[in-house]
C-alpha positions, 0 to 999 in steps of 0.5 A: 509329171510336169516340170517345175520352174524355179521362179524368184520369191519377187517373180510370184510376187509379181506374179499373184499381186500384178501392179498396173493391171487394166487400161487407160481410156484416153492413153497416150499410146497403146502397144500390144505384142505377142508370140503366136507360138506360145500364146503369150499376147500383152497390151501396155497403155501409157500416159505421158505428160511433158514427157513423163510417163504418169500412168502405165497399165497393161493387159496380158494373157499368158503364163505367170512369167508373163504377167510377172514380166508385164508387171515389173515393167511398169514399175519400172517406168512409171514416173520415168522419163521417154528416153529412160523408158526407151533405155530400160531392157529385157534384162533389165526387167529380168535383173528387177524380178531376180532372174527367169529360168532360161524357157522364159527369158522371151516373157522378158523380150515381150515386156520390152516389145510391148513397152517399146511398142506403146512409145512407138504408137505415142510418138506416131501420134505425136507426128514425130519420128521414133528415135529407137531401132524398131527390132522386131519380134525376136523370137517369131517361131521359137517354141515357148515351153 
């Protein structure tokens, strides 16, 4: 018998209609995470005007957590601004989806990782410094059930 998880209403909202699905052709950085372990992989494409994020899309392969995640974060950042994106956080994006259930809180972690990965690749590009601490990949060999 398989476990079920208590998802909020918006998470199989976000889950079943995902926002921002795709790519960006010429995208101003692109980032892409992903947990070996569980599989979960995601890739965000941004496009970014004066400093802006205009667009947003992301790609992920994982479990519904995952593209829920992925989803919500997009809608977070769309229309804001670098140093707001740079601000938002994985609770933050779990707060925004009405909680996780404790196995995939590290779909959360994803989504930051991904975002923060496509600013740091847009600021690469740019030929300037990424002004954020670079964490790592926070949860390299934990199990993800």
């Amino acid at each position: 018998m398989t476990e079920q998880l208590p998802y909020s209403e918006k998470v199989m909202e976000h889950f079943m209609h995902p926002r921002n699905v795709g790519e960006i052709a010429d995208a101003d950085g692109i980032g892409k995470v992903g947990n070996p372990v569980c599989g979960d992989v995601m890739k965000m494409y941004l496009k970014i005007e004066n400093d802006i994020i205009v667009d947003v899309k992301f790609k992920t392969f994982g479990c519904g957590a995952a593209v829920a995640t992925s989803s919500m974060v997009t809608e977070m950042v769309k229309g804001k601004s670098i140093a707001e994106a740079l601000n938002i956080t994985n609770n933050a994006v779990v707060e925004a989806l009405g909680g996780l259930p404790p196995k995939k809180m590290h779909c959360s972690v994803l989504a930051e990782e991904a975002l923060r990965s496509a600013l740091k690749d847009y600021y690469k590009k740019q030929g300037k410094a990424f002004p954020f601490e670079d964490k790592g990949h926070s949860h390299d060999g934990e199990a993800c059930l």
